[in-house]
C-alpha positions, 0 to 999 in steps of 0.5 A, spaced: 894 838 784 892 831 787 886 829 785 880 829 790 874 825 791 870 829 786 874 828 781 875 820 782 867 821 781 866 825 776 865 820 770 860 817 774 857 822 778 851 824 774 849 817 775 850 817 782 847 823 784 843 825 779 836 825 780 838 827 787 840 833 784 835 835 779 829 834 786 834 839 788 834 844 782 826 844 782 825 845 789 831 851 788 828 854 782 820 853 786 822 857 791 829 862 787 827 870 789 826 874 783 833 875 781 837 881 776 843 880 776 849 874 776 848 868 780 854 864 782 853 857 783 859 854 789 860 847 788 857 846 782 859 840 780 856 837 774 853 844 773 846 840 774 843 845 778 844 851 774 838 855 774 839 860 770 843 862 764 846 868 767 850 862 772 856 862 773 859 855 777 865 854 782 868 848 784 875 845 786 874 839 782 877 840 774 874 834 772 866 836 774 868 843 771 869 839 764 862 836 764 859 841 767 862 845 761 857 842 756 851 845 760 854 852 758 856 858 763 862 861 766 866 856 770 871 857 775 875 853 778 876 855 786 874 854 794 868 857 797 872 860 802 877 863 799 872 866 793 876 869 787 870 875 786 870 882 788 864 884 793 858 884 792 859 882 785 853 877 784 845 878 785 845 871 787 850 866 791 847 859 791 850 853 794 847 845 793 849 840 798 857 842 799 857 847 804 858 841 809 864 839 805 867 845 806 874 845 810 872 851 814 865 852 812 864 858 818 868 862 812 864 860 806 858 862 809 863 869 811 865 869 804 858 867 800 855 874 804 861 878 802 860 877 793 852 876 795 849 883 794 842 880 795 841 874 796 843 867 799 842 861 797 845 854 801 841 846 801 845 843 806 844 836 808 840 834 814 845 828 815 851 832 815 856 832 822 856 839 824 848 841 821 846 844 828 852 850 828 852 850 820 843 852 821 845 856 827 850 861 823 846 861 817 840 863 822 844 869 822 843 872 816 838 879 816 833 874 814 832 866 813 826 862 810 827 855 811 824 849 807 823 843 808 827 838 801 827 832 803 835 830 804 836 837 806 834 844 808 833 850 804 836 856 806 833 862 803 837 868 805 838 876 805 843 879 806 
């Protein structure tokens, strides 16, 4: 498998995006639904956004999975268009800042909503190219409440 930008970046991703992340991970855990049940993070990187122990991270890059490995959880190596769980399978499913990587995003948010049984949650970047038909297919879910994360918007979702 050809390495991929993440996996180039891995060692050094931490340094370059950490605190950028943890702002996020705060501003996640501030506003993160009261929830029972699994969470699976999509694109978790280095697994700092993890919020909760019950967590369980996807990301194509192997290399990020080795670091995040420290942080603890369940780590899957996958896409988050083509998601290797059963319906409604997770409580929660969170996306921080990767959903604009998507090849096809419009089917991550369709597959994000088919393991969701509750709730969704995606940080998207506000400088991302496709931002206004990303926002308007995340307003499509049964409710949407959006907030403001300085770089990004949140998205808290029900589905």
């Amino acid at each position: 498998m050809p390495l991929t930008y993440y996996d180039e970046l891995a060692r050094g991703y931490d340094r370059l995006h950490g605190d950028e992340q943890r702002l996020k991970r705060a501003i996640l855990i501030a506003h993160l639904p009261n929830v029972l049940g699994r969470i699976l993070d999509i694109g978790c990187g280095t697994g700092l956004s993890f919020s909760r122990k019950n967590t369980i991270g996807l990301d194509p890059s192997i290399r990020l999975l080795r670091l995040a490995k420290k942080r603890g959880g369940l780590l899957v190596q996958g896409c988050g268009e083509a998601l290797p769980f059963k319906d409604k399978s997770f409580a929660l499913v969170q996306s921080v800042s990767a959903l604009h990587n998507f090849h096809d995003w419009r089917l991550g948010i369709a597959e994000m909503r088919r393991v969701s049984s509750q709730w969704v949650i995606i940080s998207l970047l506000k400088k991302a190219k496709e931002y206004k038909q990303i926002r308007a297919e995340i307003l499509t879910f049964a409710s949407v409440r959006e907030i403001d994360a300085d770089r990004d918007t949140l998205f808290v979702c029900t589905v």
